[in-house]
C-alpha positions in Angstrom: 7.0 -66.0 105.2 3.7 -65.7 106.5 1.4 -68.6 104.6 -1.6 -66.9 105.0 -0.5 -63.7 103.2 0.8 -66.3 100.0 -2.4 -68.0 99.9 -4.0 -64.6 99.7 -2.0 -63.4 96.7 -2.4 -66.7 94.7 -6.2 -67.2 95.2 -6.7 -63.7 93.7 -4.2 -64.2 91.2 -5.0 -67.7 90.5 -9.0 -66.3 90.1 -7.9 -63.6 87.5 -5.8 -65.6 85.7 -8.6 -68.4 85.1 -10.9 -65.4 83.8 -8.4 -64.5 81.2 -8.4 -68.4 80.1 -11.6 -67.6 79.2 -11.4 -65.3 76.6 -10.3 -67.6 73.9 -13.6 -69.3 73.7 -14.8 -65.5 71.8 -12.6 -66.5 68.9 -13.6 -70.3 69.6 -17.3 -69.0 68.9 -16.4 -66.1 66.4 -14.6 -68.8 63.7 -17.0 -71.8 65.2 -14.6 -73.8 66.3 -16.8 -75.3 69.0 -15.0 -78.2 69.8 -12.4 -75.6 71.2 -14.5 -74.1 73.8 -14.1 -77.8 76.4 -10.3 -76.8 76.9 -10.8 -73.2 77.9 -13.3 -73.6 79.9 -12.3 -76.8 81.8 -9.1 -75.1 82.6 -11.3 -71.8 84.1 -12.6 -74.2 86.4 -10.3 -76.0 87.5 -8.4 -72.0 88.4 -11.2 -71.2 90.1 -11.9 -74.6 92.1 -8.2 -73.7 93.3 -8.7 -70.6 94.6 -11.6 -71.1 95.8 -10.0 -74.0 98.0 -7.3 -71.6 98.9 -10.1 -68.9 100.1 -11.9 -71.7 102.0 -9.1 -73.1 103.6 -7.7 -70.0 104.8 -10.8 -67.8 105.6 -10.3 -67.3 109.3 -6.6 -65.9 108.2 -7.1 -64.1 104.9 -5.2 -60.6 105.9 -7.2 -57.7 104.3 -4.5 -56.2 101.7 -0.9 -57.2 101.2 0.1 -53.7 102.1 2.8 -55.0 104.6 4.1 -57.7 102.2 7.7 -59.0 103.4 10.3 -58.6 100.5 11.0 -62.5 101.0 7.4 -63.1 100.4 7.0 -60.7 97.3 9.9 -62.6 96.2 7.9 -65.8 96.4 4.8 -64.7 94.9 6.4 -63.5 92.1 8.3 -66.8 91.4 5.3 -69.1 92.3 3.0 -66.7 90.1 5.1 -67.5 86.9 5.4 -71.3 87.3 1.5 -71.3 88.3 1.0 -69.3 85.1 2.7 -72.0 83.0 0.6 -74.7 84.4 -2.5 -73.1 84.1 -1.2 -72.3 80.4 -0.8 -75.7 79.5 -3.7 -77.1 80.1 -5.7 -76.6 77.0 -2.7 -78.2 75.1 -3.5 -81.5 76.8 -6.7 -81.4 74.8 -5.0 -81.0 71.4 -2.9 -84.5 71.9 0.3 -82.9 73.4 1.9 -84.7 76.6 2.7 -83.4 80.0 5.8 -82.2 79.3 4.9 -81.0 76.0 2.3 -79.1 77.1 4.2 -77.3 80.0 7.1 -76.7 77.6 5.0 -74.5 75.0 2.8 -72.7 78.0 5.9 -72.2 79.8 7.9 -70.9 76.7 4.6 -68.9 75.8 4.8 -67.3 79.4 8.5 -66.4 79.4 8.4 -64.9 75.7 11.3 -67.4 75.1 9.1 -68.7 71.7 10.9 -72.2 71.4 7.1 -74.1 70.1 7.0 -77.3 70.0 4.0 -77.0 67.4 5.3 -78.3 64.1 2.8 -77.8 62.2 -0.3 -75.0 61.3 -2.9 -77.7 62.4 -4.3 -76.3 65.3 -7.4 -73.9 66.0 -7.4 -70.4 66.4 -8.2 -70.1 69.8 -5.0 -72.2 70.3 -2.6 -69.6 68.4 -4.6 -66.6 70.3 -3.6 -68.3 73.8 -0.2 -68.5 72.9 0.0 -64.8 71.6 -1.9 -64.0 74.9 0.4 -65.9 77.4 3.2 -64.3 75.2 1.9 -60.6 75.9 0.9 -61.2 79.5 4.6 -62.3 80.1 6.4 -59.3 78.1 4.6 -56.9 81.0 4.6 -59.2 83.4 1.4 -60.8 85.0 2.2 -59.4 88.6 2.6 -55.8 86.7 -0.9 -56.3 85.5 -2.4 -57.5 88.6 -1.0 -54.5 90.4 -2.5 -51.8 87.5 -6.2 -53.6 88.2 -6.8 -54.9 91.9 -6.4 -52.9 94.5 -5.0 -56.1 96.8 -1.9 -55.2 95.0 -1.5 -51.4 95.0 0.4 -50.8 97.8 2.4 -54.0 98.0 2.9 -54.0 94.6 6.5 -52.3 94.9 8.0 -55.6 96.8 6.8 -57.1 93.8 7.4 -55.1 91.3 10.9 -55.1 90.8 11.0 -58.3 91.6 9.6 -59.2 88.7 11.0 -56.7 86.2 14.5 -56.7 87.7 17.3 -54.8 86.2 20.9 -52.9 87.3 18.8 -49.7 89.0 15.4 -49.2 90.6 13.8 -46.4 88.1 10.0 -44.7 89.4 8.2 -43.9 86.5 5.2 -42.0 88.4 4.9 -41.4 91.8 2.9 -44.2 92.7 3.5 -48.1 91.8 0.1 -48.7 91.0 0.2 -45.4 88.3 3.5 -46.5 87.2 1.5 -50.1 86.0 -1.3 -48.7 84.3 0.8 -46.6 82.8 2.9 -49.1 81.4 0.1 -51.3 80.7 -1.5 -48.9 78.7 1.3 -47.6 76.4 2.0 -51.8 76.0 -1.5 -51.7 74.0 -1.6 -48.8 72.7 1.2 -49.9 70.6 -0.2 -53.4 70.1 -3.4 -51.9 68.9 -1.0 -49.7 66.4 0.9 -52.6 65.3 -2.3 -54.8 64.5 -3.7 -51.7 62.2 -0.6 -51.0 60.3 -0.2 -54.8 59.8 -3.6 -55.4 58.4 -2.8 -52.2 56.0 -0.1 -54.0 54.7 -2.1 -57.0 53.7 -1.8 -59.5 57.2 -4.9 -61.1 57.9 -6.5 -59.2 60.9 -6.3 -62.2 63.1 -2.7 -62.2 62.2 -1.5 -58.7 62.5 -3.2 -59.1 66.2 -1.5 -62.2 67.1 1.4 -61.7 65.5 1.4 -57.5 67.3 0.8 -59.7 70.8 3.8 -61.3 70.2 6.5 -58.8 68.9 5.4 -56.0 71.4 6.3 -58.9 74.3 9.5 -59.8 72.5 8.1 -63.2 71.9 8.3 -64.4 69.1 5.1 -66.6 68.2 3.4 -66.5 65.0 0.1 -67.9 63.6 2.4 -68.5 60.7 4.4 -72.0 60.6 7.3 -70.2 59.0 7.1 -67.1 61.5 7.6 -63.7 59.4 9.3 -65.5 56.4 5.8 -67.0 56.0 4.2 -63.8 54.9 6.3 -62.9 51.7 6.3 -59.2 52.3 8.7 -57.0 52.9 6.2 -54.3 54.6 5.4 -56.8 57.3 8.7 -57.6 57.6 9.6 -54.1 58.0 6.8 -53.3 60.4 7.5 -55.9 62.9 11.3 -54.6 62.8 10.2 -51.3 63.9 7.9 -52.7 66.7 10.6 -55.1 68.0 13.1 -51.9 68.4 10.9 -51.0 70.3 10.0 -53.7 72.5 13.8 -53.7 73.3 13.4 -50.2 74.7 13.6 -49.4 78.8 9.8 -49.0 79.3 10.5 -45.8 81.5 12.1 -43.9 78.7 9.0 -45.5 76.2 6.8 -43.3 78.5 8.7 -40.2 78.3 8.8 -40.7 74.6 5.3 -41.5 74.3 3.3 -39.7 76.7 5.6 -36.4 77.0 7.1 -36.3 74.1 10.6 -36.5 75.5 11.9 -38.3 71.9 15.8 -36.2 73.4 15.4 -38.1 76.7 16.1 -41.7 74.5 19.1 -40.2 73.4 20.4 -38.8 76.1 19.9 -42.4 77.9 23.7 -44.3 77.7 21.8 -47.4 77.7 19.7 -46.6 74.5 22.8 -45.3 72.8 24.7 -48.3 73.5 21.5 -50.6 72.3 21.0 -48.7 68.8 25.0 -48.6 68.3 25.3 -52.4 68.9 22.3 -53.2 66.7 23.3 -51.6 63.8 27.1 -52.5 64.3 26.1 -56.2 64.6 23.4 -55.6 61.5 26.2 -53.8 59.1 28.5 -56.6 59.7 25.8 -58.9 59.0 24.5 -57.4 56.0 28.3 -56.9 54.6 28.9 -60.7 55.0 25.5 -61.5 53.2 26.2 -59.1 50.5 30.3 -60.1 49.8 29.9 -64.1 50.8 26.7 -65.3 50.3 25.8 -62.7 47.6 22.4 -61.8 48.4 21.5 -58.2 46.8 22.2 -55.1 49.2 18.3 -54.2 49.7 18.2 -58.0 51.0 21.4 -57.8 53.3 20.1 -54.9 54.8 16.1 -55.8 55.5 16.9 -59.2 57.1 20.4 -58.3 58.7 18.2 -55.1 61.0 15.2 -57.8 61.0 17.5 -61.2 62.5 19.9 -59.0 64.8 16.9 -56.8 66.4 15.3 -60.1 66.6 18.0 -61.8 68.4 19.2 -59.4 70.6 15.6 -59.0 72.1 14.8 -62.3 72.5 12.0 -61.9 70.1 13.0 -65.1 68.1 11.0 -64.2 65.1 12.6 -65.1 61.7 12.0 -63.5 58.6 14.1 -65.6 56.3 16.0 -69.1 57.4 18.7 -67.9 59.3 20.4 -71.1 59.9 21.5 -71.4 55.6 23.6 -68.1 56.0 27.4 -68.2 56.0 29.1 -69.3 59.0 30.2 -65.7 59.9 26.7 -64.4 59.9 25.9 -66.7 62.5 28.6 -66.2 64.7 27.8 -62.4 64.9 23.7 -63.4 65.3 25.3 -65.2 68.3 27.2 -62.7 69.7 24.4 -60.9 69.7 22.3 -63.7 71.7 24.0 -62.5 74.2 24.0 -58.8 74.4 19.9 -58.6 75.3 18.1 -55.4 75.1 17.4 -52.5 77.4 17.0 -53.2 81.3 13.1 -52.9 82.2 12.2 -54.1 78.8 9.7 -57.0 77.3 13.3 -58.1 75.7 15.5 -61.3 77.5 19.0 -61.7 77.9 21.7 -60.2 79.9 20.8 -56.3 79.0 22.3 -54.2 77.6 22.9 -51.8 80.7 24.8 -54.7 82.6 27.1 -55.0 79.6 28.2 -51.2 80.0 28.5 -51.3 83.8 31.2 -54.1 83.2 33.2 -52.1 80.7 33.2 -49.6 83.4 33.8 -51.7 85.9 37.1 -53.0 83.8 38.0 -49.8 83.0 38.1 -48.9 86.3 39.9 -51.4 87.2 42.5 -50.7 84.9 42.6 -47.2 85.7 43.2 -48.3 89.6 46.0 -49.9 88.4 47.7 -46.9 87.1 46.2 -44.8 90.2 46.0 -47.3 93.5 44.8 -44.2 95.7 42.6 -43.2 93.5 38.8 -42.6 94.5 37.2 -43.5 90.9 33.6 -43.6 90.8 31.4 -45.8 88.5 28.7 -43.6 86.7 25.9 -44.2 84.3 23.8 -41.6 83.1 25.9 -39.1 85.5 24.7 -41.2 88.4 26.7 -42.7 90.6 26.4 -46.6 90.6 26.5 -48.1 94.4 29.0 -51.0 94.6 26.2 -53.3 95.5 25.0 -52.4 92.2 28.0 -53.4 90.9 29.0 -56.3 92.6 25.8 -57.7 91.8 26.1 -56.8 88.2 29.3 -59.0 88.2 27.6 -61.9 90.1 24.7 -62.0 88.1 27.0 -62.2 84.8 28.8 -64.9 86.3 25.7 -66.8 86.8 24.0 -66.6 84.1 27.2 -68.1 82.2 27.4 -70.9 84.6 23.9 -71.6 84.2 24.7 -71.7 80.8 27.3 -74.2 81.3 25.7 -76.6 83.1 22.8 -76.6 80.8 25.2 -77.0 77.7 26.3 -80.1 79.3 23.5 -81.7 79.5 21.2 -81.1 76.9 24.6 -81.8 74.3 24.9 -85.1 76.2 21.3 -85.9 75.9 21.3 -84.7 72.1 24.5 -85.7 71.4 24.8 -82.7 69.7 26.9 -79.8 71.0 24.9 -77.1 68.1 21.7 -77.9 70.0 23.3 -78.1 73.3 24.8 -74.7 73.0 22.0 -72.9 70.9 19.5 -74.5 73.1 20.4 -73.4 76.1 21.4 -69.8 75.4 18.2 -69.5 73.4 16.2 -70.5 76.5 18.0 -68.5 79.3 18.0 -65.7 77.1 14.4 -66.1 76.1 15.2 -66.2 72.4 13.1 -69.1 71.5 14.8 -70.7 68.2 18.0 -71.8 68.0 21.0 -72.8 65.9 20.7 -76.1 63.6 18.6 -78.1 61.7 16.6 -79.3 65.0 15.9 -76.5 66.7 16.3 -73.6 64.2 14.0 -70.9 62.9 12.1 -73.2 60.5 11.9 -75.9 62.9 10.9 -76.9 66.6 12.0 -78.6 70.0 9.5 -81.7 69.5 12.3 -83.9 68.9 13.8 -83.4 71.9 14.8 -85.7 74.7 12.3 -85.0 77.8 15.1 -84.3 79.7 16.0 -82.0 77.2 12.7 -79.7 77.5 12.9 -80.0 81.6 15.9 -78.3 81.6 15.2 -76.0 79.2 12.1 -75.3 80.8 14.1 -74.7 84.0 16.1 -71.8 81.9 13.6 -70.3 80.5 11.9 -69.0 84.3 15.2 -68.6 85.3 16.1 -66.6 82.3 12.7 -64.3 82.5 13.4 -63.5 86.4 17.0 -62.8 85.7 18.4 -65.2 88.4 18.1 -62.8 91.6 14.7 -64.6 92.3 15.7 -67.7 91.7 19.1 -67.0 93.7 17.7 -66.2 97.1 16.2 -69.5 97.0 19.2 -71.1 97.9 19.4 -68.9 101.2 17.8 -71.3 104.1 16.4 -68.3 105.6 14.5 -68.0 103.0 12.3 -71.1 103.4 10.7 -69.9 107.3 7.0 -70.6 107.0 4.8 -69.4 109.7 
């Protein structure tokens, strides 16, 4: 990796990012809370003192463009990009008496649209809650998507990049050229946000609200200006709204555009993916509504809003609650976990495995099986009538394996340093999923992660960047070759 070309990238991201800490201090002004300009503004310098340094240090070198990136340095960027967002993040925390770790834990949550706050309380400015909707919708794009859509440093290289940072089973082109395929997405991203705030605000959400709380369903994170999330706002219109809006966040971006922009509403359906994502949702959510309405007897309009509202919210990794999850029957929670693990659409804002992994390993087993039967068999693995290459597959299969080993080592230790195999098991799904609340009393719906052992928040912390990269990142890493600077 050529250092020159890194120090490049970050000074101009590092420079845009510090402009966008900026734009807290208009709501700052707007609701005169002056005392919460300092923070914004401190951490604006302090981005640009950075890459300023970086520009002056490395002036003689600075490459032009990044037009003939290296695929082990896009890698990089993109990995170094998200950790140096979370940083940058939490610096105006430190002003509002949170800790180090504290501090990085919310940015870095807030960046990775896992939603796990460690705010316990409705005590803070509004600036604050706009920064952490903000960080939350930068993230469910992706800042490197965003970057590429605006400067022109990043429109040829951006491709490296790009799928390095929204990873999935297959490569999909949404336009011709990378840098179309971004503003495209970018703009459809707040086009609906901007639709979301309105029809909130219609159905009686504070405007501030319905815009903070549209930043953070559209990016499938879960953040609310609310202390009790959704549940909060006592409306089932809200409720129903932000349902809608986290379907779909959990849709493939690619077939959002062909929906949106050319009306291709038969090209969702005709997607295996999205037919495998609605018939899971609304599996999970009958069984869930059936076991609120024969064990817990809640009334069938109630077993139905919050069963569609919890399982969308789950199985995106949104993480917003419109009711306390945690007091339903034990069944209902073991199918709300289940679908922890299922994930929405590949190329999505939403976390998790995906949904279009899951399907290539029932195909996988199935062909298998069928192999079995038929050992000279040539049998082909196809999704969408397209044949999948067995790199595809293989790294399907790895990446599964992974991220439940991941998961088991994180288990371990957070249960250890809880003493409490709930949070250790809830906690650690929730963040490498990108989920944000968990299961039990500590870290549920209605509460927070403050309580929990430093340790605790490091590695989930570590999970959530792992969990938002989908491991291949964070994978090559290991490879020495990898780590040649020149």
């Amino acid at each position: 990796m050529r250092i020159n070309y890194l120090a490049f990238a970050f000074q101009i991201i590092l420079r845009n990012f510090g402009f966008m800490a900026l734009t807290p201090v208009f709501f700052a002004v707007f609701y005169k809370e002056y005392s919460s300009i300092l923070p914004f503004v401190v951490t604006f310098a302090i981005t640009i003192l950075i890459s300023f340094t970086l520009k002056i240090l490395f002036s003689k070198s600075t490459p032009e463009n990044l037009n003939d990136i290296k695929k082990s340095e896009g890698l990089f960027i993109v990995s170094a990009s998200w950790i140096l967002g979370g940083i940058i993040a939490s610096l105006p925390y430190l002003f509002y008496g949170m800790g180090l770790i504290d501090a990085f834990f919310e940015a870095s949550s807030g960046i990775t649209t896992t939603g796990a706050s460690i705010c316990s309380g409705i005590d803070y400015p509004k600036s604050i809650y706009f920064w952490r909707a903000l960080t939350q919708w930068l993230g469910g794009m992706g800042i490197i998507v965003l970057f590429i859509a605006i400067l022109p440093q990043f429109a040829v290289a951006g491709r490296q990049m790009f799928f390095a940072e929204s990873p999935g089973p297959t490569e999909e082109k949404f336009t011709p050229r990378i840098r179309s395929t971004a503003t495209a997405l970018w703009k459809i991203y707040t086009g609906l946000t901007l639709l979301e705030t309105i029809l909130l605000k219609l159905a009686g959400m504070p405007l501030f609200d319905a815009f903070c709380n549209s930043l953070s369903t559209l990016s499938a994170g879960g953040f609310s200006t609310n202390a009790h999330s959704t549940f909060g706002y006592h409306s089932y219109p809200i409720t129903w709204i932000i349902l809608i809006f986290m379907v779909i966040a959990g849709i493939n971006f690619n077939l959002q555009y062909k929906a949106i922009t050319r009306f291709e509403i038969s090209a969702l359906f005709k997607n295996e993916e999205f037919r495998a994502y609605i018939s899971i949702f609304l599996g999970i959510s009958a069984l869930v509504a059936i076991s609120l309405f024969l064990n817990d007897k809640q009334d069938i309009f109630y077993s139905i809003t919050h069963s569609l509202y919890q399982t969308i919210s789950i199985m995106t990794s949104t993480g917003s609650a419109s009711v306390d999850y945690t007091e339903w029957n034990f069944t209902t929670k073991v199918l709300l976990f289940i679908a922890a693990f299922t994930g929405g659409c590949a190329s999505s804002a939403s976390g998790g495995i995906k949904i279009a992994r899951w399907v290539l390993i029932g195909k996988i087993m199935s062909t298998e099986v069928k192999k079995i039967l038929h050992p000279n068999a040539v049998i082909n693995v196809k999704m969408d009538n397209n044949i999948i290459s067995r790199e595809i597959l293989s790294q399907t299969v790895m990446f599964i394996s992974f991220y439940i080993a991941l998961i088991a080592v994180s288990v371990v230790i957070v249960a250890i340093l809880e003493q409490s195999i709930v949070v250790g098991i809830s906690g650690s799904v929730s963040a490498i999923g990108n989920i944000g609340p968990g299961f039990g009393q500590t870290i549920g719906p209605m509460s927070s992660y403050e309580t929990l052992h430093p340790l605790s928040k490091l590695v989930l912390i570590f999970d959530m960047y792992v969990g938002r990269l989908e491991l291949i990142p964070f994978l090559v890493m290991f490879e020495k070759d990898f780590w040649t600077f020149k």
